[in-house]
C-alpha positions as CSV (number, residue, x, y, z in Angstrom):
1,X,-8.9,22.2,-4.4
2,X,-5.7,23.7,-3.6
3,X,-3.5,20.3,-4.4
4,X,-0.1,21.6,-3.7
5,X,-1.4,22.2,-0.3
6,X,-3.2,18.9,0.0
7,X,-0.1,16.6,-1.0
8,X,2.5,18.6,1.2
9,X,0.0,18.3,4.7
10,X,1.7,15.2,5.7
11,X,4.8,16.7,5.6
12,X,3.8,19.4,8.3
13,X,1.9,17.0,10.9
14,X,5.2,14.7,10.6
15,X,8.2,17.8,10.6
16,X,10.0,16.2,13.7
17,X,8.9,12.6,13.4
18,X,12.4,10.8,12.5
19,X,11.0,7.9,10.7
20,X,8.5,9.4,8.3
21,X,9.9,9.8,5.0
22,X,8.7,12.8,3.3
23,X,7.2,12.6,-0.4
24,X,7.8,15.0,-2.7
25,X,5.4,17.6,-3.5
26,X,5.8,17.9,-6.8
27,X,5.1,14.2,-8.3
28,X,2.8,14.0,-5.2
29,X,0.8,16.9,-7.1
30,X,0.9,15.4,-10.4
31,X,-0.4,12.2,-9.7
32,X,-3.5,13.2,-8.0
33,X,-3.8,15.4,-11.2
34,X,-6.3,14.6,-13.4
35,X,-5.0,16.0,-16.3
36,X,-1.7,14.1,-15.8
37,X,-2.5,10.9,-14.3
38,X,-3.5,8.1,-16.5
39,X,-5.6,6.6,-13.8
40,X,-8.6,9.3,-14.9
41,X,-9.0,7.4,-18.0
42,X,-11.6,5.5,-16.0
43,X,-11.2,6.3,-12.4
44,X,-12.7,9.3,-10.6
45,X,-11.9,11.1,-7.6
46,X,-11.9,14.1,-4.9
47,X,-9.9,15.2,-2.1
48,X,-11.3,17.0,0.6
49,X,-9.2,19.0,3.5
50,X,-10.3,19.4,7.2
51,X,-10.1,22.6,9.1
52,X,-10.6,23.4,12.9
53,X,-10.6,26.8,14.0
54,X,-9.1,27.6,10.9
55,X,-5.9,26.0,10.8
56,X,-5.7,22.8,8.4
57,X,-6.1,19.1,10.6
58,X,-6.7,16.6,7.9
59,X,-7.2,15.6,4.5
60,X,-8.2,12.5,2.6
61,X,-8.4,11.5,-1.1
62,X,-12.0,9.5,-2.1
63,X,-11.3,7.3,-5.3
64,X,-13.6,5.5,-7.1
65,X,-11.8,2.9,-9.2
66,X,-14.9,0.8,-11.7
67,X,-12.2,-1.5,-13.0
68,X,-11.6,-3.0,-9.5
69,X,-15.5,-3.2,-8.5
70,X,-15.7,-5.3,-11.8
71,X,-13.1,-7.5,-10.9
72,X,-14.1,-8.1,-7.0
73,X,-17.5,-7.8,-7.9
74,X,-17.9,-5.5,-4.8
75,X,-19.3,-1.6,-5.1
76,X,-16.3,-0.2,-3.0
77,X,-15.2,3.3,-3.0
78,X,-11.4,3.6,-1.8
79,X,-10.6,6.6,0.8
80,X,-6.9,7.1,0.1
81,X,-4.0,9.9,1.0
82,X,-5.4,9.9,4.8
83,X,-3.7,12.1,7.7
84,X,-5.5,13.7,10.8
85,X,-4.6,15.2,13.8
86,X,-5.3,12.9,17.1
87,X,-8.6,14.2,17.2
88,X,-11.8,12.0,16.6
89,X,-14.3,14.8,15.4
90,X,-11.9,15.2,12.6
91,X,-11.0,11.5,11.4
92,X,-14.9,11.1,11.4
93,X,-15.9,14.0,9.4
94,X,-13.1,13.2,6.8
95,X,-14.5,8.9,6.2
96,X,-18.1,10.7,6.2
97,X,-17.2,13.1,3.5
98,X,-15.8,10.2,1.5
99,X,-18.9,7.4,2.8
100,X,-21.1,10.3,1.6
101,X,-19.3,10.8,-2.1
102,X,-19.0,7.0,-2.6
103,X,-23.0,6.4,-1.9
104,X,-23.9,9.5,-4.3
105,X,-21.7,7.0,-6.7
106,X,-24.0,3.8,-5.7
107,X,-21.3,2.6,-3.9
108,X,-22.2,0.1,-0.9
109,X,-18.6,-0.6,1.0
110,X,-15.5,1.7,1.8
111,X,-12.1,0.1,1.9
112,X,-8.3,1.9,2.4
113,X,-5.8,3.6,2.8
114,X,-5.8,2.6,-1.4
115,X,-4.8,3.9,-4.2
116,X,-5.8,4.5,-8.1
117,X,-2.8,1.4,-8.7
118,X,-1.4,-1.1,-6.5
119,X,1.9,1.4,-7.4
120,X,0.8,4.1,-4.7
121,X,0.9,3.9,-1.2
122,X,-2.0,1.5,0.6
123,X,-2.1,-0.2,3.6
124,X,-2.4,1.5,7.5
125,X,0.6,1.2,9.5
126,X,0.2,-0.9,12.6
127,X,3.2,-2.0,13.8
128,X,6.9,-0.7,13.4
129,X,6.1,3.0,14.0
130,X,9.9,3.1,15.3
131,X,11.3,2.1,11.7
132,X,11.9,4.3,9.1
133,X,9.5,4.4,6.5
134,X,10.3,4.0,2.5
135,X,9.7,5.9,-0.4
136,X,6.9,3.6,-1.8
137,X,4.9,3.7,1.5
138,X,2.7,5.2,3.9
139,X,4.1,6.1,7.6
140,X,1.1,7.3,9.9
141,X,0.6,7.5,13.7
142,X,-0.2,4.9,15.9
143,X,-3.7,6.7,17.1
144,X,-4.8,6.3,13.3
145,X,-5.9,2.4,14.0
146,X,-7.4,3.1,17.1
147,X,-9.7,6.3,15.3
148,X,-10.8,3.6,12.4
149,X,-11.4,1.0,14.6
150,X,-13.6,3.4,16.9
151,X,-15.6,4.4,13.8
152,X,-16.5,0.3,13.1
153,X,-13.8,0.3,10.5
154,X,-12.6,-3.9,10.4
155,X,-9.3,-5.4,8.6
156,X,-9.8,-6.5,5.1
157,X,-6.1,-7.7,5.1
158,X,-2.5,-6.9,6.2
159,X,0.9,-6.4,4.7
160,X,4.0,-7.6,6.3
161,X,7.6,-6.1,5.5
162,X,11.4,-7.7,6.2
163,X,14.2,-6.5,7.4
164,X,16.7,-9.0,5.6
165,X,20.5,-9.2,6.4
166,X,22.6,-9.8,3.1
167,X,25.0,-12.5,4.5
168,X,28.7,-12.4,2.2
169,X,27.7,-14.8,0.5
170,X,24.0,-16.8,-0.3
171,X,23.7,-20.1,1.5
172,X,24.8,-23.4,-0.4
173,X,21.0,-24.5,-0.2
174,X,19.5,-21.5,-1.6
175,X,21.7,-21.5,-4.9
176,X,21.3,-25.4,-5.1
177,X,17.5,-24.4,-5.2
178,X,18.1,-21.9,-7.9
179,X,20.2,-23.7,-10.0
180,X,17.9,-26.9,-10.2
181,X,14.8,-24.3,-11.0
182,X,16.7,-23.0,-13.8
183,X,17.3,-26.3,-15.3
184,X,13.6,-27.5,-14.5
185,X,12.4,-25.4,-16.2
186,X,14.8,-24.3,-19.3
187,X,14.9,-20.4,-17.7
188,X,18.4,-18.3,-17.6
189,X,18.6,-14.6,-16.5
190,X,18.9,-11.6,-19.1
191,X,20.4,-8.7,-18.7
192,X,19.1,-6.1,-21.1
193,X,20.9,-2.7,-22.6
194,X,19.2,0.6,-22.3
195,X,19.0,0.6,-26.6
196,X,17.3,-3.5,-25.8
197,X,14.7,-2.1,-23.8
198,X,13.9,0.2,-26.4
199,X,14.1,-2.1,-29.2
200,X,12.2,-5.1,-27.9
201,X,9.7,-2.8,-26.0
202,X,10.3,-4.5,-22.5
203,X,8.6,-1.9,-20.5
204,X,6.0,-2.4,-22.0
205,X,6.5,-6.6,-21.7
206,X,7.2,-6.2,-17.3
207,X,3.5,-4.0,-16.9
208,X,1.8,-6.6,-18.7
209,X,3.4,-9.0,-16.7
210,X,2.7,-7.0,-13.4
211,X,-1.4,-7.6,-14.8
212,X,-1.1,-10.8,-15.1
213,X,0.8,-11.6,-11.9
214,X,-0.9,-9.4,-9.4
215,X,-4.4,-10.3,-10.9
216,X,-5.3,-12.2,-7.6
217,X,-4.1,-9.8,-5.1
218,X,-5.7,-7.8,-2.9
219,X,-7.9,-4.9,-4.7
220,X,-5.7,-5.2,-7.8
221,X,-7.0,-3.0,-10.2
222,X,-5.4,-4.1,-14.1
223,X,-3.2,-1.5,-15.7
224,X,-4.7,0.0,-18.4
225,X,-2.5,1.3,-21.9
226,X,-2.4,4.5,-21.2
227,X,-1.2,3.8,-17.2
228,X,1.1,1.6,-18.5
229,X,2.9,4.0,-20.9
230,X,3.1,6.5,-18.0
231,X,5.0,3.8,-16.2
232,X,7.4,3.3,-18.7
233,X,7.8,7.0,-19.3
234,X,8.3,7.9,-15.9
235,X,10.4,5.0,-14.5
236,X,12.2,2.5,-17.0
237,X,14.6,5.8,-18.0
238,X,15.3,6.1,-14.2
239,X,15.9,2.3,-13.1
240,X,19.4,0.9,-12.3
241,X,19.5,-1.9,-14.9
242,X,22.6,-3.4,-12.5
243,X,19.8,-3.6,-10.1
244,X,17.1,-5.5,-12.1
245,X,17.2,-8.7,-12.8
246,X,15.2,-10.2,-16.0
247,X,14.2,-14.3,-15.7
248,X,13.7,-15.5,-19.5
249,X,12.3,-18.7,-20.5
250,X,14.0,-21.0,-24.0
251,X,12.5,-18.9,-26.0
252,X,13.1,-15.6,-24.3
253,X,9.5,-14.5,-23.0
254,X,10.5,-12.6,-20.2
255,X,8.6,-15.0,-17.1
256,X,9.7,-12.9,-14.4
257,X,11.6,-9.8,-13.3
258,X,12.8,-8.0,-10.0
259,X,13.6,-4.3,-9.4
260,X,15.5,-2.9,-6.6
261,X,17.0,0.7,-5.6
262,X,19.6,1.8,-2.9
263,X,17.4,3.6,-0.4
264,X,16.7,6.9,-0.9
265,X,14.8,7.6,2.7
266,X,17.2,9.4,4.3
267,X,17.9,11.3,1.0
268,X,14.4,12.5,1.1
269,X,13.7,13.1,4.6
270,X,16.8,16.3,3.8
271,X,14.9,16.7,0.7
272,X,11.9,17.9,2.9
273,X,9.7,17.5,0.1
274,X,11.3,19.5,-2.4
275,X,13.8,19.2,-5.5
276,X,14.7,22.8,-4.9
277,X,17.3,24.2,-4.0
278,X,19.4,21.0,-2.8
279,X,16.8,18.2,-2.2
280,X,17.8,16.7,-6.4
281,X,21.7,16.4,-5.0
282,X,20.7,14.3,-2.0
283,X,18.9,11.9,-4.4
284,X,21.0,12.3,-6.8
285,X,24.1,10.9,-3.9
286,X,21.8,7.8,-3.2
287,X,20.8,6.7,-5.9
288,X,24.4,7.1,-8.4
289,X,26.7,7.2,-5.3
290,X,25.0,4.4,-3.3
291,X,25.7,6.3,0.0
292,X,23.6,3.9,2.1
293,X,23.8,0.4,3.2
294,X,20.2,-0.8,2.4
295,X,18.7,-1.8,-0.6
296,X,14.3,-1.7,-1.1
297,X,12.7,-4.5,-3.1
298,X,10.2,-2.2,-5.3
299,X,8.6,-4.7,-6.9
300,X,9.4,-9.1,-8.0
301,X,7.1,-10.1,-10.6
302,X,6.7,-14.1,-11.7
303,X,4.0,-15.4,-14.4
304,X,1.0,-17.0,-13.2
305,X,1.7,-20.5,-14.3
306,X,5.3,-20.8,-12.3
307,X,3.9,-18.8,-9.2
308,X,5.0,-21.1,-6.6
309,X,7.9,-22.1,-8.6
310,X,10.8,-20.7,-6.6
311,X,11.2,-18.0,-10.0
312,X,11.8,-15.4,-7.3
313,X,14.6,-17.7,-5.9
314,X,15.8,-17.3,-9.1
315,X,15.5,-13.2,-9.3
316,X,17.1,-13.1,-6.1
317,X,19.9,-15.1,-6.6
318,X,20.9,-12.8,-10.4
319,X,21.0,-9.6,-8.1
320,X,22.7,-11.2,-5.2
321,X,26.7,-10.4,-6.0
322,X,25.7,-6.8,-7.6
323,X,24.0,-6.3,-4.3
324,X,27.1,-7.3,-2.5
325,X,29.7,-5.6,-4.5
326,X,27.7,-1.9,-4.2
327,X,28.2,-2.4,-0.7
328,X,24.5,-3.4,0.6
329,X,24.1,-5.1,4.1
330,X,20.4,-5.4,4.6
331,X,17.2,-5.7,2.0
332,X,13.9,-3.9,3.0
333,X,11.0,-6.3,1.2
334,X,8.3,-4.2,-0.3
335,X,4.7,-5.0,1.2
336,X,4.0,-8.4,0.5
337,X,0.3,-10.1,1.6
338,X,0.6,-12.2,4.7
339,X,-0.8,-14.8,2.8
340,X,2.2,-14.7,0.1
341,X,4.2,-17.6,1.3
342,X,5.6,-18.7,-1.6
343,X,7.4,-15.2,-1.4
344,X,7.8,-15.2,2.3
345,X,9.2,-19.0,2.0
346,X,12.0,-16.9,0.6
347,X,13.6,-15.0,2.9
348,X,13.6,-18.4,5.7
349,X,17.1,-19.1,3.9
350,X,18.3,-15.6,5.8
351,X,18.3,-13.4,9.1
352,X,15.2,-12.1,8.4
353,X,12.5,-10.3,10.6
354,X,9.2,-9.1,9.9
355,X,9.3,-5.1,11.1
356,X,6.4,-4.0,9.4
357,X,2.7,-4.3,9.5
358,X,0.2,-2.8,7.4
359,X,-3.9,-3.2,7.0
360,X,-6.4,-2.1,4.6
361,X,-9.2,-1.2,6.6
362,X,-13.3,-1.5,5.5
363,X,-17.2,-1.1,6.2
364,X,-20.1,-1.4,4.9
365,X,-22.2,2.0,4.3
């Protein structure tokens, strides 16, 4: 399997499409490695490219994840990293080829657009085609629903996204909220050093969290040791601390945390997939320069025993005059289920729209 090929495909059936934000090839590459991803350590895969009349159509990545059929108790295999041309013959023989590899593995159910992690891309686009997309998700055509729903593909469950406008200041009610949270329940924010992190081995503290918080959600699938470190390697060097927000309890067990990033669509859309020659200096602008006016919400993380707390009220109201003094106007939420009140609850204290929609789509074989 040519993976280089594989991982830059979207790029080509998008080349004109103003909202789809382009990944790049190289990390694309190296995490459906299986040599480099950590994710091998018990998941398996392959990824299989369609051709018509010898020019490439569509690809798709079949995953087979045993830590996530333990935990739902369901014999799913994921089909992941999907793109097709608007043509049915194709979008069929691509689910078939991973229907056929997930029943070789004794698998009984097919479920995606997933991922090895709830870290890469999942969830189908169905509304907001006309919004641009973000780093950490998938943008596809509207004609992908239709094709799944055609083959007898049903939802499994949906994602919504915000738009949020960053008002000058946060309303009265909201810190009032925050501020009697805090004192309920003895918690303060932290900010950490760079040497801290080392020393107390927080990385390491926020992925454990991440298992214990997401442990409910949607086809979570816990992080392993070895996935973990790869997290830490790859992205706790890279992170903003002024744009993370730590939640500490009285005796300074980190209970929740929140990581944000200045945008870096636009910066990859003139990257075109590639950190060479130029496409480093146009990430490089966003991210240290802060040349945009929105801020994404990678991920907010709250123990299980305050979920429902208001903890992200909390997160939200540390980062609040750092997002205001870099000069952001709006927040774009990560996915967050539609069932995830507690988070949604959140953003009622703001202008805030939902402009996003995505679904994980599934069948029995």
């Amino acid at each position: 399997m040519d993976l280089k090929r594989f991982a830059a495909f979207p790029n080509e059936l998008y080349r004109k499409n103003p909202y789809y934000v382009p990944s790049l090839i190289r990390d694309e590459v190296k995490n459906l490695n299986k040599k480099e991803n950590a994710s091998f350590e018990f998941c398996d895969a392959d990824y299989f490219l369609a051709y018509k009349d010898g020019k490439l159509v569509g690809r798709v990545a079949a995953i087979y994840n045993p830590r996530a059929i333990e935990t739902w108790q369901r014999n799913s295999v994921r089909f992941g990293w999907i793109d097709f041309i608007d043509d049915r013959e194709v979008s069929a023989a691509l689910l078939e080829a991973v229907s056929e590899w997930g029943r070789e593995r004794g698998c009984d159910f097919i479920e995606g657009p997933m991922g090895f992690t709830d870290f890469d891309p999942e969830g189908m686009l169905i509304e907001g085609f006309d919004q641009l997309g973000t780093m950490s998700t998938i943008y596809n055509h509207p004609y992908y629903k239709d094709h799944l729903e055609a083959l007898g593909y049903a939802k499994q469950t949906d994602w919504v996204e915000y738009k949020i406008e960053l008002p000058d200041v946060l309303p009265e009610r909201y810190v009032r909220h925050s501020k009697m949270l805090m004192e309920k329940y003895h918690l303060r924010s932290r900010h950490y050093t760079r040497q801290e992190i080392r020393r107390f081995n927080v990385g390491h503290k926020l992925f454990n969290l991440v298992n214990n918080t997401y442990s409910e959600l949607y086809g979570f699938s816990r992080l392993s040791e070895g996935q973990i470190k790869q997290y830490v390697d790859n992205y706790m060097v890279l992170i903003d601390l002024g744009l993370v927000s730590f939640i500490v309890d009285d005796v300074e067990e980190i209970v929740g945390f929140g990581v944000m990033i200045p945008s870096i669509s636009r910066a990859l859309q003139k990257a075109d997939g590639h950190y060479l020659p130029t496409g480093w200096w146009h990430l490089l602008q966003a991210l240290k320069n802060h040349r945009t006016e929105v801020v994404d919400m990678l991920i907010i993380a709250v123990r299980k025993d305050l979920r429902g707390q208001g903890v992200p009220a909390l997160i939200f109201s540390d980062l609040y005059p750092r997002l205001k003094e870099r000069g952001f106007k709006w927040a774009e939420s990560n996915p967050e289920l539609e069932t995830n009140a507690a988070v949604q609850n959140l953003w009622s204290y703001f202008s805030a729209k939902i402009h996003k929609r995505r679904r994980v789509y599934g069948k029995a074989l």
